[in-house]
N, C-alpha and C positions, 0 to 999 in steps of 0.2 A: 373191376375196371382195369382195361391195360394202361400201364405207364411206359411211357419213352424211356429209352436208354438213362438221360438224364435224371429224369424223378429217380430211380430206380438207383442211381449211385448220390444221389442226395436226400435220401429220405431220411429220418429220421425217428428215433423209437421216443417214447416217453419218459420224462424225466424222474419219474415218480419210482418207489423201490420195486423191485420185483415182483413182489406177491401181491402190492395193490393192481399195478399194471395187470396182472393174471387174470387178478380178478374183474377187471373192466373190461377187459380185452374179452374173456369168456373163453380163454385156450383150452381148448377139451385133451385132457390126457396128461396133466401137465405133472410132471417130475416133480417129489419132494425137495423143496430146497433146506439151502445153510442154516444153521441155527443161529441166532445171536445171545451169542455165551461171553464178549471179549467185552470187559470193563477199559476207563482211560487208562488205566496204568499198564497192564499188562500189552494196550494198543501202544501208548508212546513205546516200550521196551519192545517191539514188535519194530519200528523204526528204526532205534536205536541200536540194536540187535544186526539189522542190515545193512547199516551204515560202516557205524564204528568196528573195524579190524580191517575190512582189506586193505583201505587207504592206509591205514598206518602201517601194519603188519611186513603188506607187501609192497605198495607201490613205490617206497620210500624208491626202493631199489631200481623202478623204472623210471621215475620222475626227476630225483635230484640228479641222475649224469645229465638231463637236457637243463634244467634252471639252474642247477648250483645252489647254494648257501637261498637263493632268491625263491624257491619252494616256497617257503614261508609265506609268499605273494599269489602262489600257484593257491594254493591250501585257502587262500582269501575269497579269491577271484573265483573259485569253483564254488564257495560258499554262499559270497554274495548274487552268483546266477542263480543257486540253489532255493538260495530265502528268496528274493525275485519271485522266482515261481513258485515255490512252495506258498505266496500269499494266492495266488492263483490258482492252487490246489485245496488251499483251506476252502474257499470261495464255492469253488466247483461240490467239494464232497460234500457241503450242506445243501447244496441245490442238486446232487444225485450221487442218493446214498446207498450205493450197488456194489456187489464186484465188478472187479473189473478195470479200476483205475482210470489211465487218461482214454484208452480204450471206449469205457463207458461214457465218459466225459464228451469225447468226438460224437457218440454214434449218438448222440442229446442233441448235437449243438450243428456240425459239420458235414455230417451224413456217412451213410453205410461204407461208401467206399473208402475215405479218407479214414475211416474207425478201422475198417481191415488192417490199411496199412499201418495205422496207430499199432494195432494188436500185432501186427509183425514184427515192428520195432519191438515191443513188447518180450515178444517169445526170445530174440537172438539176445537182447539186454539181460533178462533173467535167465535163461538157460545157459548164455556162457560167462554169466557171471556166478553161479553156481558151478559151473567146474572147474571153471578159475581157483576160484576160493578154496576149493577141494581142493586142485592140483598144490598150493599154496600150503595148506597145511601138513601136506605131505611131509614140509621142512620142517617144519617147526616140530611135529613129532618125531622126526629123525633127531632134530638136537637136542628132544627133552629124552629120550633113550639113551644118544649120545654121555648126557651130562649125569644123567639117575644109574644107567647102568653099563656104561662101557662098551654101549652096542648097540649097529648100525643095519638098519635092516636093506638086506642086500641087493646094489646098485641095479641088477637090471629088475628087480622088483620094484622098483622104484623109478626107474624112467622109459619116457613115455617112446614108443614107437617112432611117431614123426616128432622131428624137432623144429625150427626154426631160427633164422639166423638174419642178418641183415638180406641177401643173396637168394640164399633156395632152402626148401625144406626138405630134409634128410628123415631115411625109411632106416629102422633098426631092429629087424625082424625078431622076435622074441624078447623083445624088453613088454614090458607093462607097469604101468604105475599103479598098485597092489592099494595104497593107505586111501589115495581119493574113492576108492568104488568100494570100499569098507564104511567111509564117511556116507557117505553117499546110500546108503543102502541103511543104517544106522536112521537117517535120518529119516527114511522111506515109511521106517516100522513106526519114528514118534508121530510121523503125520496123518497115518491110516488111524490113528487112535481117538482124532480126534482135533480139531484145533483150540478147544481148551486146553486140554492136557497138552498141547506144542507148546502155545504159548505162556503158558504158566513155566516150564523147563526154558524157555528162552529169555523169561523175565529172570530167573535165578541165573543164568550164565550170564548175562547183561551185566548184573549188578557183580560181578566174579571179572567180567574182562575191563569195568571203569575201575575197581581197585586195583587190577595188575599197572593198567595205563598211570595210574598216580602212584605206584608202586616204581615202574617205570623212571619217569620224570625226575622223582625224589633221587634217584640213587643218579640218571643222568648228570643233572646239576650240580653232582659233586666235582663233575668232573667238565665242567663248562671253561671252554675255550674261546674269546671273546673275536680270537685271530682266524676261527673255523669261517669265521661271515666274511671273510676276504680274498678274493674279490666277491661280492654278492651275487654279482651277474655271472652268467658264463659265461668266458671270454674267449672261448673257440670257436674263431669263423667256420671252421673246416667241416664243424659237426651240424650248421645251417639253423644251430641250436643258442647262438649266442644273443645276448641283453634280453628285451620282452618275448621275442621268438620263442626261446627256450621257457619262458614263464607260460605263455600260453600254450605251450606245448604240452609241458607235462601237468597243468590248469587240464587241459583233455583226458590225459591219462589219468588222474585220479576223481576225475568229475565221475564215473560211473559209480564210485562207494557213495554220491549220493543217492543210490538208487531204493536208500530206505526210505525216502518219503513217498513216490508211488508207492512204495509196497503198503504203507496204513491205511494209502486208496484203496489198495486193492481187497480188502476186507471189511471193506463198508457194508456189504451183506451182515457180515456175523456180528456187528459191533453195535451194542445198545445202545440208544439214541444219538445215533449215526452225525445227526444235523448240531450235535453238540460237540462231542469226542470227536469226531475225526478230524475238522480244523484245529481242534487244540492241539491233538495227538499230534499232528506235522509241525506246526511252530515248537510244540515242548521240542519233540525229536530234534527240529534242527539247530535250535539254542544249543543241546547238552552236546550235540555232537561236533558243532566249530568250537566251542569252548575243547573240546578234548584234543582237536583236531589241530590245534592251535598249541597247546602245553605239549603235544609230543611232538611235533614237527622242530620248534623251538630246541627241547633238550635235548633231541636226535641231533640238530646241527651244531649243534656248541658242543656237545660229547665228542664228535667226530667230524675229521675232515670231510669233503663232498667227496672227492675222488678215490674214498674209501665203499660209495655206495653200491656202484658198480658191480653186478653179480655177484653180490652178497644174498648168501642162502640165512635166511632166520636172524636179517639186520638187526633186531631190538635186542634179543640174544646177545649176539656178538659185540652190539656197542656195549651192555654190560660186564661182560667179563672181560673187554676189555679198559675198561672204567675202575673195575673193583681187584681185575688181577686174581680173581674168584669163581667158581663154577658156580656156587648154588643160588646168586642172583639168575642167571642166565637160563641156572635149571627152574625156579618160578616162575619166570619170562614166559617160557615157551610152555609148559605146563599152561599158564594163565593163555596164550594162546590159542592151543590145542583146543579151548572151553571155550573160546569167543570166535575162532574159523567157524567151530560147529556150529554157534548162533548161527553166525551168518548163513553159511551154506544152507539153514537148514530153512530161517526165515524165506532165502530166497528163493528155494524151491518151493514152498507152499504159498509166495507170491504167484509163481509161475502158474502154480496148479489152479488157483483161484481165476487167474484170466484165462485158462483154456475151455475155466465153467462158465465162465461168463459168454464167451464166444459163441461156444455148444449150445445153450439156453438158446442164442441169438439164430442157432438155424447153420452161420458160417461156415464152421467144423462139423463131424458127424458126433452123434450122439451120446459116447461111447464119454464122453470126456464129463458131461454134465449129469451121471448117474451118480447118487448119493448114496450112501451105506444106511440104511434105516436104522443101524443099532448104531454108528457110531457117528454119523450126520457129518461125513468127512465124504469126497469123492476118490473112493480106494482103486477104483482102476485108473483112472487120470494118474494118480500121485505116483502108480507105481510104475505108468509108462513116461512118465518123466522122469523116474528115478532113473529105467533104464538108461534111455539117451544122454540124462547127464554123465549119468556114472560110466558109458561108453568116449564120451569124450573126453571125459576128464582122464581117464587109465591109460590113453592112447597118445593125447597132445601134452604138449608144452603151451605157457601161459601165456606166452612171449607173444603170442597173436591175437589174445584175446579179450585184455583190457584196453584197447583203442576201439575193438568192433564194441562193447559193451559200454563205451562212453556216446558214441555213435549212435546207438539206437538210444540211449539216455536223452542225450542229447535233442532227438529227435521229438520222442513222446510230451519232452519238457514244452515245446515251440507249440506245441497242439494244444497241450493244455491252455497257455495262454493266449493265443490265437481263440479260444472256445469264451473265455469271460464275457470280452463285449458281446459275441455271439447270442450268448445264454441270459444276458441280463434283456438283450434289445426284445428275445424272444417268449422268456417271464414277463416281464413290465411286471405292472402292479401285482400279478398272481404271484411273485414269487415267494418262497417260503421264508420265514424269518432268519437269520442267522449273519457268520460274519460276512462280511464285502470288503473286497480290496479298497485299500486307499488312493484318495486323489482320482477318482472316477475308472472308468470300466478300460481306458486305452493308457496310461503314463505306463503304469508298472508292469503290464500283461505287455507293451512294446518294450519296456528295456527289458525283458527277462526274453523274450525273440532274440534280440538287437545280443544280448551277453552271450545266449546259447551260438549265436554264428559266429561270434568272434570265438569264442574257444573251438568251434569247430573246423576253421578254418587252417588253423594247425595241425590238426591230423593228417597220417600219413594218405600217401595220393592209393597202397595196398589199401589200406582202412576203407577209400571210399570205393574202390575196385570193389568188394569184396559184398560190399550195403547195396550197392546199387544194382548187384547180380542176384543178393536177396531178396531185394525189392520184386525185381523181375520174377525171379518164383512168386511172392505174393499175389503180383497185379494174378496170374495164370491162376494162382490158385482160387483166385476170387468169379474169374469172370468162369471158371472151369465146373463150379462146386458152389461158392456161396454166394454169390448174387442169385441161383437159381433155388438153393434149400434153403434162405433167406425166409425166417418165422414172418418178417414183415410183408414179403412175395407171396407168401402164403395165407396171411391173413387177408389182401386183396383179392 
């Protein structure tokens, strides 16, 4: 049957997991899928793992010169939009328990096109939040070298080609950032093994980067300063950054390190009784992670002035040896970092990889992305073409551009999800499957977690949306160019 334009960007796939759908549908040919190997614990630590390190790590650095001491607000407000929709995400993952995240969630609930564009946000969210993280740890391996052996691995080794500045971005021929495309490449080899075996390695560094962070804390608080919270607010007009401004400013900037709660979505393929674990997985995740996100924000600003934050390389470092007047706190520090970037970066690339299969499965993208390894039920050519382009980014830029675009598409994915509950409850009714439901009915809390995502986004820079809205526009092309037409659902008509 032909369908109009319309049907055809509002259709919709079935809510059910993938291999039931397969088999209902009766798709001839169909690729081996994901295994489900991933218990609750090693899922929450899968969350937790992609959360916890860059907000603390790094963003300290980009967030407190816009709020000042008032962070600690920032750190809230990002939280409370987080929990917001992570009830929305709990919601969603028992009623479709696939890869793929809010991606999958949209193409349920919203339709094929609005899923696209979900899964673009998707791609630019994880992939330059992956070489962020990467470029990120760069430092921290420099200081833990620094501090263990007297030695610094050599500056144009270590920075990136193009740089950026308030103004323009500057070309430095023959630099490259050497430590991110080692990470990166590093993590390439744990993912093609398996996402057992990732995850099992990400669950031991998890529980390695909560005790440096309370390792952390302890040794901060010795050196707490009650005068550092004065004035709270920023009080420079001149930076467009001062009172709430600056709170919801840099609320944007570290809103993208909640991007571990999509990523538990996004392994709802592999993850044994999907309609149980996975809402739990996002609430545990994002309990352990404002609790931490909350103790070191805190001891960071009472250990140190604000206007001390400012282009500080390997801040949690530095605020200790300057606390202790000692290197080998600041050499644990960053050691304990070095172990917790890696979580990160590594969780977030096999977030990435997981919705490129999802996509591929879907017809979207070509092929190539949703091929599985029969021995090791991992998708090895996807992983390692996403290792490339992270690890090409990451060796080439600076960060400096990259944690507003990666809150922006966060941002984004988050407003879909929620916008999907009433959708997918009015369109279940009585068939839907057991499990939990957002409180206070299907519209209060899926509207205020919209309603939070636009206010923190409305503070990012006017580059930030320059730059989404030019993405975007490759998407829509790539959609109506490629996958509205290899569309599995186009196909099955």
């Amino acid at each position: 049957m032909n369908q109009t334009l319309g049907q055809k960007l509002l259709r919709t796939k079935s809510a059910a997991p993938h291999h039931e759908e397969t088999a209902s549908v009766g798709v001839a040919g169909a690729l081996p899928g994901l295994h489900r190997s991933l218990g609750l614990f090693p899922l929450t630590m899968i969350g937790v793992g992609a959360t916890i390190g860059t907000g603390i790590f790094f963003t300290m650095v980009e967030a407190v010169p816009k709020a000042g001491p008032a962070v600690i607000l920032s750190f809230l407000l990002a939280a409370l939009t987080a929990g917001l929709t992570a009830l929305c995400y709990a919601e969603l993952a028992g009623r479709v328990p696939a890869s793929g995240s809010s991606y999958s969630f949209a193409y349920a609930t919203v339709g094929e096109f609005a899923a696209f564009i979900v899964a673009a946000c998707l791609l630019l969210e994880y992939g330059l939040a992956a070489s962020a993280t990467s470029i990120g740890w760069s430092d921290y391996l420099n200081n833990f070298l620094l501090n263990a052996f007297n030695w610094q691995i050599p500056e144009q080794l270590r920075s990136p080609m193009f740089v950026s500045d308030h103004h323009a971005v500057t070309f430095h021929p023959g630099n490259i950032n050497l430590p991110p495309i080692i990470l990166v490449i590093l993590c390439g080899f744990l993912l093609v093994r398996g996402a057992k075996e990732s995850a099992t390695t990400n669950a031991i560094m998890v529980i390695i980067k909560l005790a440096i962070l309370v390792f952390f804390a302890a040794i901060a608080f010795t050196g707490f300063d009650a005068n550092n919270f004065q004035p709270f607010f920023n009080t420079n007009e001149a930076s467009g950054y001062a009172g709430m401004a600056g709170v919801t400013a840099a609320a944007g900037t570290v809103f993208f390190s909640f991007i571990g709660l999509d990523t538990i979505a996004t392994a709802g393929e592999e993850v044994k009784d999907p309609r149980r674990n996975v809402p739990i997985g996002i609430l545990a995740a994002l309990i352990i992670v404002t609790v931490f996100y909350m103790l070191v924000a805190v001891a960071a600003m009472g250990a140190q002035p604000a206007h001390m934050f400012e282009g500080q390389q390997a801040g949690l470092s530095v605020i200790l040896q300057n606390v202790t007047g000692q290197a080998w706190p600041a050499l644990v520090l960053s050691a304990g970092a070095v172990v917790s970037v890696f979580s990160v970066t590594l969780v977030t690339i096999y977030g990435q990889t997981r919705i490129l299969y999802a996509i591929s499965r879907d017809g979207l993208i070509p092929q190539v992305f949703q091929k599985v390894s029969a021995r090791t039920k991992a998708p090895v050519k996807n992983t390692m073409i996403v290792c490339v382009v992270v690890g090409l980014v990451a060796g080439s830029v600076d960060s400096t551009f990259l944690w507003d675009m990666v809150s922006m598409g966060t941002l984004t994915a988050f407003m879909v999800v929620s916008i999907a509950v009433p959708v997918i409850r009015k369109r279940q009714g009585a068939d839907a499957p057991p499990g939990f439901r957002v409180p206070f009915g299907p519209y209060l809390i899926p509207g205020l977690s919209v309603l939070a995502c636009l206010y923190i986004m409305k503070d990012l820079s006017p580059a930030t949306f320059r730059v989404f809205f030019i993405w975007m526009a490759v998407a829509v092309v790539a959609y109506f160019g490629y996958g509205m037409r290899n569309s599995r659902l186009n196909k099955a008509k």
